[in-house]
C-alpha positions as CSV (number, residue, x, y, z in Angstrom):
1,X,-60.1,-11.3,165.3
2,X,-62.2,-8.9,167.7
3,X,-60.4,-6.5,169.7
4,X,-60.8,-8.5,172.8
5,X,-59.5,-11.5,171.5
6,X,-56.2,-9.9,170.0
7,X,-55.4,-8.3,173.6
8,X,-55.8,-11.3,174.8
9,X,-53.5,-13.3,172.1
10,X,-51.1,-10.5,172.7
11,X,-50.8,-11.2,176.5
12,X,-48.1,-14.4,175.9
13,X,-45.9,-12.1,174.0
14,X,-43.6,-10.1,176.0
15,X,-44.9,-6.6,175.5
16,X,-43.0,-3.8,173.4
17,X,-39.6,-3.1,174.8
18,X,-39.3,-0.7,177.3
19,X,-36.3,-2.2,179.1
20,X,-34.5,-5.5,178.7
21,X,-36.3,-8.9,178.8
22,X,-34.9,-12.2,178.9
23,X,-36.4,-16.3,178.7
24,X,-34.3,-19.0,179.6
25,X,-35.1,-22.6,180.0
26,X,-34.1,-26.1,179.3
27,X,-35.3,-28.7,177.3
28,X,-35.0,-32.7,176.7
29,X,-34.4,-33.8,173.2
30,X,-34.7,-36.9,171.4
31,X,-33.8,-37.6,168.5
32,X,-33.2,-40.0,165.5
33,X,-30.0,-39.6,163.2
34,X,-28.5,-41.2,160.0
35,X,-24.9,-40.1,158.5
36,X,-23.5,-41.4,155.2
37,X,-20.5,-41.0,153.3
38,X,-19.3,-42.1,150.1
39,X,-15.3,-42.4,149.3
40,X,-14.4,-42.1,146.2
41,X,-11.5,-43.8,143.8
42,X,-8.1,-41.5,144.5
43,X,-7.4,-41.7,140.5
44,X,-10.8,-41.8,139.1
45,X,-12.9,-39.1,140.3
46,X,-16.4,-40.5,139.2
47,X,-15.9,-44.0,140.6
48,X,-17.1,-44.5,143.8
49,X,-15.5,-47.3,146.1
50,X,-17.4,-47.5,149.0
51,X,-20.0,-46.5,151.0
52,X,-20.4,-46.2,154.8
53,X,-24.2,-45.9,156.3
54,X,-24.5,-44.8,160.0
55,X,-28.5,-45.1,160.8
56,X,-31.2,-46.1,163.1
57,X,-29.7,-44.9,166.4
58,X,-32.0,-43.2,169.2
59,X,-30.7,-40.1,171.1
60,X,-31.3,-38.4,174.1
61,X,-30.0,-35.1,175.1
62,X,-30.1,-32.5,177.7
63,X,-30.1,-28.7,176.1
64,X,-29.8,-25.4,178.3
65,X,-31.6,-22.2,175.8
66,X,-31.7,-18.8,176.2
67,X,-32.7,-15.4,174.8
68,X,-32.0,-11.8,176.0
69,X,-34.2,-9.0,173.9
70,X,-33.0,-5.3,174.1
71,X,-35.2,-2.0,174.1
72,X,-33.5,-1.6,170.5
73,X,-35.1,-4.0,168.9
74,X,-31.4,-6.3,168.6
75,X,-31.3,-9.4,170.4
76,X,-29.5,-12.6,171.2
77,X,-29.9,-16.4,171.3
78,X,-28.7,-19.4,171.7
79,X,-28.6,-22.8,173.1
80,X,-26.0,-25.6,173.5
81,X,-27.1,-29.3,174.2
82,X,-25.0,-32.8,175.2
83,X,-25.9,-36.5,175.2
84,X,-25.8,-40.2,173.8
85,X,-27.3,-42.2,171.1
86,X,-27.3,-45.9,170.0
87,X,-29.3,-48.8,168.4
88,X,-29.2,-49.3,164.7
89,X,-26.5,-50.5,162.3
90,X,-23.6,-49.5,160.6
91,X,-23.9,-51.0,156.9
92,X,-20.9,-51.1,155.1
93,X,-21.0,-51.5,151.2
94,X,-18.0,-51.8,149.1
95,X,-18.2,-52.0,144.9
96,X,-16.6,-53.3,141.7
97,X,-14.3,-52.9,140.5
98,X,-12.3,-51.7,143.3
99,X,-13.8,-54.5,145.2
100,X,-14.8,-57.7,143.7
101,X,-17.3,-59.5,143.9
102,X,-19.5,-56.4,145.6
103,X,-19.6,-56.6,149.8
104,X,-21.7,-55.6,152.4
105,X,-21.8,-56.0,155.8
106,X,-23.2,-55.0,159.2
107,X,-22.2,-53.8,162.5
108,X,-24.1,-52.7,165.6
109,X,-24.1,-49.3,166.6
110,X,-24.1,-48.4,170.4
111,X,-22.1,-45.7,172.8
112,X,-22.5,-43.0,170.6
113,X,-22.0,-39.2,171.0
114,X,-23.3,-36.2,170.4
115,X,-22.9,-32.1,171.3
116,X,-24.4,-29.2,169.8
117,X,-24.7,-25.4,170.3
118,X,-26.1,-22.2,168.6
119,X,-25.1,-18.5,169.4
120,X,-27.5,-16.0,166.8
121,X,-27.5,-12.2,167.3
122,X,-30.7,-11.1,165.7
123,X,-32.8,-7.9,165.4
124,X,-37.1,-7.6,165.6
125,X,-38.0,-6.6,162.3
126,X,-41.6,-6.8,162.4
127,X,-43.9,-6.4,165.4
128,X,-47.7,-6.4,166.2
129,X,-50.1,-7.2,169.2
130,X,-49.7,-10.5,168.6
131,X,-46.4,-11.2,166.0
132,X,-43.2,-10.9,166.6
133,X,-40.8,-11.1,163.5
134,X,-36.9,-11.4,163.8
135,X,-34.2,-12.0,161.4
136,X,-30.5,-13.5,162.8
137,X,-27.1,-14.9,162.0
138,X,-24.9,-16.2,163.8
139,X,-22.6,-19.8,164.8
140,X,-23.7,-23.4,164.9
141,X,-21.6,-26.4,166.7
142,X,-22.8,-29.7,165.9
143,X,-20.9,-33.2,166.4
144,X,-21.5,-36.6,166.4
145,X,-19.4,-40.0,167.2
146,X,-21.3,-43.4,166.0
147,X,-19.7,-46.7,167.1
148,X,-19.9,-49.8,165.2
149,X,-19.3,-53.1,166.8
150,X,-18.7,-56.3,165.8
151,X,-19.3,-57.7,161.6
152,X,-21.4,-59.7,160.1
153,X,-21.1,-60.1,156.4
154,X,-24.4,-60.4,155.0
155,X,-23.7,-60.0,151.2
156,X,-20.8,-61.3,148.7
157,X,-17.2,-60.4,149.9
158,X,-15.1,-61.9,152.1
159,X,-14.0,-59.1,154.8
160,X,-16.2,-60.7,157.6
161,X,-16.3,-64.3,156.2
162,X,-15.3,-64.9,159.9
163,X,-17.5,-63.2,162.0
164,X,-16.6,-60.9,164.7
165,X,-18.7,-60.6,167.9
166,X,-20.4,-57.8,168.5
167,X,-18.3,-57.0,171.7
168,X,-15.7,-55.9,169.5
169,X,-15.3,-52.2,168.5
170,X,-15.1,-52.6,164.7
171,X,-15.1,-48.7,163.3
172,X,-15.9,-45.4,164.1
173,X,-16.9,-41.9,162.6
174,X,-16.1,-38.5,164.4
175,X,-17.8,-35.4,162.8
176,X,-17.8,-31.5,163.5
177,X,-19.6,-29.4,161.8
178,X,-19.1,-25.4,162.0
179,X,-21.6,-23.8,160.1
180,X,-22.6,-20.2,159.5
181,X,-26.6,-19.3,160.3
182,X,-28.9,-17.0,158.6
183,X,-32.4,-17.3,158.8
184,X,-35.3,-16.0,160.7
185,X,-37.6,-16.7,163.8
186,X,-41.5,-15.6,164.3
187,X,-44.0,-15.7,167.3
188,X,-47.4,-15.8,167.2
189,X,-49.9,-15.9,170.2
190,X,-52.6,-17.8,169.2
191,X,-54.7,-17.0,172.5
192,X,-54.1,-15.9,175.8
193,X,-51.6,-18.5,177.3
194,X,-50.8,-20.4,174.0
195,X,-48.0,-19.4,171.8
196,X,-46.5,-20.7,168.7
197,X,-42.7,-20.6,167.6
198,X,-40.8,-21.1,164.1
199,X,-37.5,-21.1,162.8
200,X,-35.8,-21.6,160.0
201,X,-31.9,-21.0,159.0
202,X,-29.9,-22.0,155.9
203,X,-26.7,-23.0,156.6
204,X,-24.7,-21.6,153.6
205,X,-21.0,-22.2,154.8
206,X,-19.9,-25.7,157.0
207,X,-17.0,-26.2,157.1
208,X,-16.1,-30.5,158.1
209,X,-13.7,-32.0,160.4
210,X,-14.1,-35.5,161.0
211,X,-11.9,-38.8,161.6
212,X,-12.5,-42.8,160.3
213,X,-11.2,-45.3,163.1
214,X,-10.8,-48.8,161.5
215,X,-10.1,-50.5,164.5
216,X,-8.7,-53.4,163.3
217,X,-6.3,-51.7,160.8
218,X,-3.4,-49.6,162.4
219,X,-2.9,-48.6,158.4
220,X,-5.8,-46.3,158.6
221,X,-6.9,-45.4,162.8
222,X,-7.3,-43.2,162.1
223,X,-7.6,-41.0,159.3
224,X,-8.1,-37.6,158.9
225,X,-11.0,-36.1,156.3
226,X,-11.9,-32.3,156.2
227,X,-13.8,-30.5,153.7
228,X,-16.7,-27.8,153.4
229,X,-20.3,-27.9,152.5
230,X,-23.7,-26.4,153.3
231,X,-27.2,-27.3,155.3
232,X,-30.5,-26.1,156.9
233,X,-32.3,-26.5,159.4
234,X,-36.3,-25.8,160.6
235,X,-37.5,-26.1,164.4
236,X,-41.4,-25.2,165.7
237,X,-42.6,-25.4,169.2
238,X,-46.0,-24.5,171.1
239,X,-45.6,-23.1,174.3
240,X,-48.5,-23.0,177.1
241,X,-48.1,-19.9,179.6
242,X,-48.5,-21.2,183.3
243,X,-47.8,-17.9,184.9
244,X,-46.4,-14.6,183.7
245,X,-43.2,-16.4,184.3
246,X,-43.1,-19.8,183.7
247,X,-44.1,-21.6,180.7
248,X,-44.1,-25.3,179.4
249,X,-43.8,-26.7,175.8
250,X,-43.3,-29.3,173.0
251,X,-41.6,-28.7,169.2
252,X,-39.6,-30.8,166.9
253,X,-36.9,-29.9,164.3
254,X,-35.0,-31.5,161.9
255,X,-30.9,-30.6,160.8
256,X,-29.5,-31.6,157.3
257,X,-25.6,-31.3,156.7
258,X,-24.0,-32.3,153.2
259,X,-20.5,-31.7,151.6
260,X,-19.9,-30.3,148.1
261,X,-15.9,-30.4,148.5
262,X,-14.2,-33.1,151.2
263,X,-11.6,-35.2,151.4
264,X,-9.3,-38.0,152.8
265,X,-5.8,-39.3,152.0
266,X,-4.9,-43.1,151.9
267,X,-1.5,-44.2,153.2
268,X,1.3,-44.6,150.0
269,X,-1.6,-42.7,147.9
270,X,0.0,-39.7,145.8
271,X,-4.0,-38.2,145.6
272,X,-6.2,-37.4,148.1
273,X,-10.1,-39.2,147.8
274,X,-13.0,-37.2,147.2
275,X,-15.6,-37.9,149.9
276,X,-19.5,-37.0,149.8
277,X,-20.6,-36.5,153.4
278,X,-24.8,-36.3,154.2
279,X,-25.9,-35.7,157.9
280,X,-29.5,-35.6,159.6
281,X,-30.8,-35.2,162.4
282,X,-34.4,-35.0,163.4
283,X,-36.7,-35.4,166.3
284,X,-38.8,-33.6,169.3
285,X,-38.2,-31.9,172.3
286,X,-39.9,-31.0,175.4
287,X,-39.5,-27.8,177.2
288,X,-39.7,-25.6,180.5
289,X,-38.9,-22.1,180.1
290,X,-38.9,-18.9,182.7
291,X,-38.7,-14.9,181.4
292,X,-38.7,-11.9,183.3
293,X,-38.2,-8.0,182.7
294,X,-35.3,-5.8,183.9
């Protein structure tokens, strides 16, 4: 890269610190997600019972994001984000021997849930003309509510022999997910206006909380299941300078959650279930953003 050209890459990145500098914006996400959990036998610890398969649902969210840089070198960011998702089905699968012969059957998923937040405090390792490095750890919120209505048995079983209309709420799954963050973020101004960010965390602490509703059980609405686990997640976006100030922009990410240690406990049962627990979420945003120097 000529001279010339790498002053001019360097222009979108804020310039080295001489006082504080912050960005701020807000962005429009949307999303696709899928959440599955497996409940195992209470006495045998290998045998799984049933299965329960959230996927296919469409969200849209609104997300406020923010990050403050000091002359240090430290800084901090976040962002926090609210919305809705539906479409899709629930499938639930249930097996021998616990269940004979094998079931399945389907509900539809609609007036779902969702909220989500990051707060990272981070330090600039690594800076050039037109790179910036950081490294950060902080806190992320993330939880989801899917809504099955109606059921339709579609394979063996007799749970939904008669089937119940899809006006009828049928089951629901609560999540919240607290998870540690480590991972690092880098800029790169690949000309004048354009710039290019990525990030990627590892989530090596979550810790679960999360209730079943069986709506047409009082037995079990609802019923409690906690446990910890672990994830990661990866997020890019290119940015396009308008002015010194404002800035528009497109990215994606995707978020992966999973337990290694949950469980539930079954009315009159003297053990507690094991429960596996797998989460994604993935999808792309759009973006406005305005920074400024004090």
């Amino acid at each position: 890269m000529t001279a010339a050209a790498t002053h001019a890459a360097a222009v979108d990145l804020p310039p080295p610190a001489t006082g504080w500098q912050a960005e701020f914006g807000s962005r429009v996400f949307f999303s696709g997600g899928r959440l599955q959990k497996d409940l195992y036998d209470p006495d045998i610890r290998r045998q799984m019972n049933s299965r329960l398969t959230y996927g296919g649902t469409a969200a849209t969210t609104g997300e406020l994001f923010g990050r403050l840089d000091a002359p240090s070198g430290w800084f901090v960011k976040g962002y926090a984000g609210i919305g809705t998702h539906g479409g899709g089905l629930l499938t639930d699968e249930d097996y021998p021997p616990d269940t004979v012969p094998y079931s399945k059957t389907h509900s539809n998923l609609r007036s779902g849930k969702i909220d989500y937040g990051s707060l990272d405090l981070g330090f600039t390792v690594w800076r050039s003309e037109s790179v910036r490095i950081g490294a950060f750890a902080g806190i992320h919120h993330f939880k989801e509510k899917y809504n099955g209505y109606g059921c339709l048995q579609v394979s063996g079983g007799n749970f939904c022999n008669v089937t119940i209309p899809s006006s009828v709420l049928t089951l629901s799954e609560t999540s919240r997910w607290t998870s540690l963050r480590i991972g690092v973020v880098g800029d790169v101004a690949l000309t004048e206006r354009l710039k290019l960010t990525a990030e990627a965390a590892a989530l090596p602490y979550s810790r679960l909380d999360a209730f079943d509703n069986h709506w047409m059980r009082p037995d079990i609405n609802p019923m409690a299941e906690s446990g910890q686990g672990y994830g990661f997640q990866v997020e890019a976006s290119l940015t396009y300078r308008l002015t010194d100030a404002l800035s528009l922009g497109a990215g994606g990410r995707y978020w992966y959650h999973a337990t290694t240690g949950a469980k539930t406990r079954f009315p009159g049962e003297t053990n507690a279930s094991h429960l596996d627990f797998r989460s994604e979420r993935w999808g792309a945003f759009l973006q406005a953003s305005y920074r400024t120097a004090f």
